[in-house]
C-alpha positions in Angstrom: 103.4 67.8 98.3 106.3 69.3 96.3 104.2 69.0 93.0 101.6 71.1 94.9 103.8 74.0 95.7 105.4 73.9 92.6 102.2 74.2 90.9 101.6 77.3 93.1 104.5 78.9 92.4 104.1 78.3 88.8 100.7 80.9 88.9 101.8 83.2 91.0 105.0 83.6 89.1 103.6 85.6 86.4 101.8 88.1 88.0 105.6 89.0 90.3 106.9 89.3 86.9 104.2 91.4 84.9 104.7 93.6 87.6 108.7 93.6 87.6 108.0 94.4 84.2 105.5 97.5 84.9 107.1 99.0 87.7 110.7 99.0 86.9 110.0 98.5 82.8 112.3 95.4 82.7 111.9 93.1 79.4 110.7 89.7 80.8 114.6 88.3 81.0 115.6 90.5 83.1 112.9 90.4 85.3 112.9 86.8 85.1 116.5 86.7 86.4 115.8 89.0 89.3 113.2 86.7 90.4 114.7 83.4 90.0 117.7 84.4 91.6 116.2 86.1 94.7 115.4 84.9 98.4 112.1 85.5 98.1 112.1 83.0 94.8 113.9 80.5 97.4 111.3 80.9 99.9 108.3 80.3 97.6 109.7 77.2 96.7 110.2 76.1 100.2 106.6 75.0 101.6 108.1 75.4 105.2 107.9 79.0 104.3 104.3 79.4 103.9 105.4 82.4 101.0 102.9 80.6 98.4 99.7 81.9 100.5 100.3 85.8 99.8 99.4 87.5 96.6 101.5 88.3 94.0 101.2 91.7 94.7 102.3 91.3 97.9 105.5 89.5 97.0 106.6 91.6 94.4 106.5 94.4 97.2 108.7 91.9 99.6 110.8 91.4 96.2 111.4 95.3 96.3 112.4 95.2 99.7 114.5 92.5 99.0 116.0 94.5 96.1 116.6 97.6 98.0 117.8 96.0 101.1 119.2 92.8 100.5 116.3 91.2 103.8 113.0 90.3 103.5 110.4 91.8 106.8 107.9 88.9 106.3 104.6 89.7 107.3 103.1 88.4 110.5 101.2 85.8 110.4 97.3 86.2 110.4 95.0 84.5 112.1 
């Protein structure tokens, strides 16, 4: 099941960091370092989690929060 996630997180990386890129004009190293080295890079890697099933856009908006705040408010779960 690990190969599974980690094929997950391998396509929704990109679009988290085309928008790090965008939003805060970062070249793609730095955004790439903000990513890999935040919680919310953690939890998509952890299947327990469940962070793989939102959208990219989605993330990167919990990655702000993260940013700004240093905690993640996950969303609740829907049904």
């Amino acid at each position: 099941m690990e190969k599974d996630i980690s094929a997950i997180v391998a396509v929704i990386t990109p679009g988290i960091l085309q928008l790090l890129q965008q939003k805060r004009g970062l070249p793609l190293e730095q955004a790439s370092e903000l990513l890999y080295n935040s919680k919310l890079y953690a939890a998509l890697e952890d299947e327990m989690t469940k962070a793989w099933r939102l959208g990219y856009p989605e993330l990167y908006d919990l990655l702000e929060e993260e940013l700004a705040t240093g905690r993640i408010t996950w969303p609740e779960e829907q049904s």
